[in-house]
VMD Tcl script that builds the backbone (N, CA, C; Angstrom):
set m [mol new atoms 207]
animate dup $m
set s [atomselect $m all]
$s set {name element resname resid chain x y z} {
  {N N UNK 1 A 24.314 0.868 -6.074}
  {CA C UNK 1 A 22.933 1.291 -6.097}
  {C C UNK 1 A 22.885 2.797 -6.351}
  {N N UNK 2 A 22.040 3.014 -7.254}
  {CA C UNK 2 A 21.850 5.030 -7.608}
  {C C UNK 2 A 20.908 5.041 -6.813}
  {N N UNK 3 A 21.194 6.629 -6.011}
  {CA C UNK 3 A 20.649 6.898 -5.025}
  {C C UNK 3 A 20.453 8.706 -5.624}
  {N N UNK 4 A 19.015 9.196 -5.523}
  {CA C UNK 4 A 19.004 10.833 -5.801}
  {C C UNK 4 A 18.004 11.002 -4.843}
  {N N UNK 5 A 18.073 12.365 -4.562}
  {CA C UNK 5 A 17.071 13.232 -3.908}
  {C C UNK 5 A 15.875 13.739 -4.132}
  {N N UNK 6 A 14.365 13.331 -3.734}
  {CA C UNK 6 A 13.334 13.877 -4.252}
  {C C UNK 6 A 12.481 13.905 -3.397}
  {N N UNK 7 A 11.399 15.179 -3.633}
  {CA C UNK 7 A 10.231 15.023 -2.730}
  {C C UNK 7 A 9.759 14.129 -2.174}
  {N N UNK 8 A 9.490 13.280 -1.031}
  {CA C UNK 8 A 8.575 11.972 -0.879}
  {C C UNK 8 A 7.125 12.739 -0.297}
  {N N UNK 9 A 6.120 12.239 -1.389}
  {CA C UNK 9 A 4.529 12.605 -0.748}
  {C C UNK 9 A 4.330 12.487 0.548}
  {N N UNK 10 A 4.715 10.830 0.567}
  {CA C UNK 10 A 3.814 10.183 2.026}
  {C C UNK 10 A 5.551 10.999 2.991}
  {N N UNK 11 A 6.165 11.132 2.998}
  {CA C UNK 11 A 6.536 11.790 4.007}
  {C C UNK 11 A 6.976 12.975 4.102}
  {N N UNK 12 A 6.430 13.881 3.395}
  {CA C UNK 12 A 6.171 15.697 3.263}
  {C C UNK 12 A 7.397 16.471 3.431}
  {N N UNK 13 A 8.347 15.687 2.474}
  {CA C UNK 13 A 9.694 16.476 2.541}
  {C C UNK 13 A 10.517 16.015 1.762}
  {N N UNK 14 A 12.190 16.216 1.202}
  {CA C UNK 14 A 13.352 15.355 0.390}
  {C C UNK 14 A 13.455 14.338 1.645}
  {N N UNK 15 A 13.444 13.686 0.480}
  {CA C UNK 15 A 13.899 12.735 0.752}
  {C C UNK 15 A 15.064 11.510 -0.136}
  {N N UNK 16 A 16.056 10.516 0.667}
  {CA C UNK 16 A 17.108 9.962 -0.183}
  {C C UNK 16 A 16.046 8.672 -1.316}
  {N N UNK 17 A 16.111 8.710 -2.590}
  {CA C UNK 17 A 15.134 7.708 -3.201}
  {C C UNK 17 A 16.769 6.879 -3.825}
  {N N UNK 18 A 15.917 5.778 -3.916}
  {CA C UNK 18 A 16.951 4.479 -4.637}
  {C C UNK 18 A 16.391 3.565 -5.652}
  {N N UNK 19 A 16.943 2.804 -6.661}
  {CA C UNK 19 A 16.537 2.027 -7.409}
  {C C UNK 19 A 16.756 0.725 -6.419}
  {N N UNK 20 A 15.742 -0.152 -6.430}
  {CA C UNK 20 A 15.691 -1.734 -6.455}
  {C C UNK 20 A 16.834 -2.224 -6.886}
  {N N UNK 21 A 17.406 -2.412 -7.911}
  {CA C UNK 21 A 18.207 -3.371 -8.232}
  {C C UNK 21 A 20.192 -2.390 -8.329}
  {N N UNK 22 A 20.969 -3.257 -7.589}
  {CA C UNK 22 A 22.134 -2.928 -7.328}
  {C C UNK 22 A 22.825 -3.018 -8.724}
  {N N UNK 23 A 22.511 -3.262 -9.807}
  {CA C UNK 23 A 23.523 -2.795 -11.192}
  {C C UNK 23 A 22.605 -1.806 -11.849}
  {N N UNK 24 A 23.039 -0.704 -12.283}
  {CA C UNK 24 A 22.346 0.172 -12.678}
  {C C UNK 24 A 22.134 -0.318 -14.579}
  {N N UNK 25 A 21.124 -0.664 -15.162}
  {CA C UNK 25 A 21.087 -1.126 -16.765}
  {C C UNK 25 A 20.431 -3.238 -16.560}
  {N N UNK 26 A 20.490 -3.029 -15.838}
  {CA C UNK 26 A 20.071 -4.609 -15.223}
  {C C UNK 26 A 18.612 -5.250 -14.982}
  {N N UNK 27 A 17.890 -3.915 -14.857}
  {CA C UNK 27 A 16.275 -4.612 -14.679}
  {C C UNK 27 A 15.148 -5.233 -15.651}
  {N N UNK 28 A 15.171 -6.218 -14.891}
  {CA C UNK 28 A 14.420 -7.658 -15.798}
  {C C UNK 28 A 13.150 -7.090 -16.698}
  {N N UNK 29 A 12.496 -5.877 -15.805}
  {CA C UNK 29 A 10.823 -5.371 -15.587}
  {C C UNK 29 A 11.220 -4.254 -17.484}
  {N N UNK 30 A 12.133 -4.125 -17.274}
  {CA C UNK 30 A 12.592 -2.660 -18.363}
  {C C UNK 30 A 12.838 -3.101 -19.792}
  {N N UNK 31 A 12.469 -2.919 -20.982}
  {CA C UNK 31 A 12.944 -3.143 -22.375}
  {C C UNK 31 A 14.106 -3.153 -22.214}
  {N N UNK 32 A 14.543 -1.718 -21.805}
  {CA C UNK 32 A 16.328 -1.304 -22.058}
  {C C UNK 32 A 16.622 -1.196 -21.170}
  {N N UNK 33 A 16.279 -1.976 -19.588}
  {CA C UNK 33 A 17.011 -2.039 -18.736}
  {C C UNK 33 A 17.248 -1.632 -17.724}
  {N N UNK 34 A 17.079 0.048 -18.123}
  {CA C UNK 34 A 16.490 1.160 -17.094}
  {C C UNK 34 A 15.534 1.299 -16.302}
  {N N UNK 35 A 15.564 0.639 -14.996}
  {CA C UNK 35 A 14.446 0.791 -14.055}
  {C C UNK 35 A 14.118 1.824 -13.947}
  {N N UNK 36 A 12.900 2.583 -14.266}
  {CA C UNK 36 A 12.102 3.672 -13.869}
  {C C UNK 36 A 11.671 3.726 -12.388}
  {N N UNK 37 A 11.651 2.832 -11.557}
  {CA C UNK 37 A 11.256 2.634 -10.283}
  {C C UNK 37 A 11.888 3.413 -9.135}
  {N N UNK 38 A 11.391 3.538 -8.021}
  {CA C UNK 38 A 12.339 4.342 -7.364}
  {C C UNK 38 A 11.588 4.160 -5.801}
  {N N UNK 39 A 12.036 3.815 -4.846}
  {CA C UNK 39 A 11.809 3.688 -3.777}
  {C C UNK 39 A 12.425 4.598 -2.463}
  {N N UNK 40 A 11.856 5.120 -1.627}
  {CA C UNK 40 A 11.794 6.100 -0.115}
  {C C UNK 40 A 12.839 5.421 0.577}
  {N N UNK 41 A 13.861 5.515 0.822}
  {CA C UNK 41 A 14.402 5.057 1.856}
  {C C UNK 41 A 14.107 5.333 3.287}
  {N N UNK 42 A 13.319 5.895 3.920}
  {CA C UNK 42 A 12.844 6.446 5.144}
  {C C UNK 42 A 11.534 5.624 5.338}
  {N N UNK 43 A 11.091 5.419 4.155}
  {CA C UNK 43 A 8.832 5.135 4.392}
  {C C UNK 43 A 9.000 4.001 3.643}
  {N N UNK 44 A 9.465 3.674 2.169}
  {CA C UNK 44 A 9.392 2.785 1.406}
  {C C UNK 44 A 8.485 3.257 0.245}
  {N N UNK 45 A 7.874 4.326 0.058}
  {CA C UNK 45 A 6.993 4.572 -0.818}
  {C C UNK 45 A 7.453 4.902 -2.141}
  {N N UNK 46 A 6.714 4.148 -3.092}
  {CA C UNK 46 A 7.934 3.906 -4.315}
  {C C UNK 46 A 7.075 5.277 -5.494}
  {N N UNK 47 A 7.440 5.105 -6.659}
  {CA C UNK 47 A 6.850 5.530 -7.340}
  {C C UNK 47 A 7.537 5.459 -9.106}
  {N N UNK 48 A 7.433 5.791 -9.908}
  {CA C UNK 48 A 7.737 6.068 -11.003}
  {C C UNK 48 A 8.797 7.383 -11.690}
  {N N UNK 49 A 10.178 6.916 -11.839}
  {CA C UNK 49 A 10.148 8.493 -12.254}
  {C C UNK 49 A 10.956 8.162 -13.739}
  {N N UNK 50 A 10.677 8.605 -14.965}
  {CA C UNK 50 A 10.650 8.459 -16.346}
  {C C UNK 50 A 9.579 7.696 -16.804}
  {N N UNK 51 A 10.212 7.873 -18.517}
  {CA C UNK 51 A 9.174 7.421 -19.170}
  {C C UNK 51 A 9.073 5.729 -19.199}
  {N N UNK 52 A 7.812 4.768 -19.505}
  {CA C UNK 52 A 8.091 3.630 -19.095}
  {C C UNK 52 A 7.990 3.167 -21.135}
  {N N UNK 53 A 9.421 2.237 -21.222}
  {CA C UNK 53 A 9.176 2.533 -22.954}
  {C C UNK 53 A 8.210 1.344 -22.901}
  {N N UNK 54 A 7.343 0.956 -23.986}
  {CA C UNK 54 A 6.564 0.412 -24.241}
  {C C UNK 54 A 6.831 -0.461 -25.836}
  {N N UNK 55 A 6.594 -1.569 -25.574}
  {CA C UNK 55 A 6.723 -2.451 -27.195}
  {C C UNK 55 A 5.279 -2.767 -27.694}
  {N N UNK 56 A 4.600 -2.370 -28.950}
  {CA C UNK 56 A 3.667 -2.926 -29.569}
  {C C UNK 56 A 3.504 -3.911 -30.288}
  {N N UNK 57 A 2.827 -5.174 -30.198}
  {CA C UNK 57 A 2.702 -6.059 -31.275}
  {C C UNK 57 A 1.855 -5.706 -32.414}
  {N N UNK 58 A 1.839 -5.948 -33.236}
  {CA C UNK 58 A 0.633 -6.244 -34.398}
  {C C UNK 58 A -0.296 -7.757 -33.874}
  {N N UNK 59 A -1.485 -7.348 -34.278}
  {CA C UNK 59 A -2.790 -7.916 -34.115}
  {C C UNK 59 A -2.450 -9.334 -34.808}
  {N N UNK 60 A -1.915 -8.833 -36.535}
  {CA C UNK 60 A -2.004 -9.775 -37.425}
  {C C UNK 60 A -0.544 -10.358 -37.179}
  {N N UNK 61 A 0.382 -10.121 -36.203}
  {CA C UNK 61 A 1.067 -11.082 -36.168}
  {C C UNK 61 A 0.728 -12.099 -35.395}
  {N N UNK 62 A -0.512 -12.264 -34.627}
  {CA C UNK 62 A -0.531 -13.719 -34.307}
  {C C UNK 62 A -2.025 -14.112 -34.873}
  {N N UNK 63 A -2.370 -14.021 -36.012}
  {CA C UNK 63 A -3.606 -14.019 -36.701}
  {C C UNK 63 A -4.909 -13.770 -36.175}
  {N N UNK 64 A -4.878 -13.088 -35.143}
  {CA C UNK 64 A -6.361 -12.296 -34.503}
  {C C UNK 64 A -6.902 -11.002 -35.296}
  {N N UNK 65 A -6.279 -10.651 -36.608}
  {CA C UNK 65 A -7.262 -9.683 -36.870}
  {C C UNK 65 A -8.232 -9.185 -36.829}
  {N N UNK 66 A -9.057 -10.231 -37.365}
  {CA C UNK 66 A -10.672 -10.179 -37.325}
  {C C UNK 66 A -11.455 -10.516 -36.270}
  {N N UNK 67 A -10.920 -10.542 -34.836}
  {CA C UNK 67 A -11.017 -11.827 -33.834}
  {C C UNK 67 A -12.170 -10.556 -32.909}
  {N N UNK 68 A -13.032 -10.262 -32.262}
  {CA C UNK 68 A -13.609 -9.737 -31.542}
  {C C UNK 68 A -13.186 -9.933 -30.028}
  {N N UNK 69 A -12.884 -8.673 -29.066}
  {CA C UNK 69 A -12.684 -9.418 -27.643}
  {C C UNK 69 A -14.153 -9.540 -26.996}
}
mol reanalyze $m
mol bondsrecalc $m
mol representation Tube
mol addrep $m
């Protein structure tokens, strides 16, 4: 498990943060794998740290072009 050091809000100081999942390149939630997630070991208060990559479809690949929501 990767474990680094960072501010925690809810508990107003460093604190030890950890990823969720024990293989580091392994998370289901991630394109490439890389959990961005990161959880408090003291409080539990999680948060985000990187960028989260994102995949776009095209409209017209499933023939909704013209489709109004």
């Amino acid at each position: 498990m990767t474990q680094i050091i960072r501010y925690c809000p809810d508990c107003g100081r460093a604190r030890v943060f950890a990823q969720h999942h024990g293989v580091p390149g392994r998370c289901p939630d991630a394109i490439d794998g890389s959990c961005p997630e990161w959880y408090c070991h003291a409080c539990g208060a999680a948060f985000l740290i990187a960028a989260v990559p994102l995949q776009f479809e095209s409209a017209t690949q499933y023939g909704i072009r013209d489709r109004v929501a």
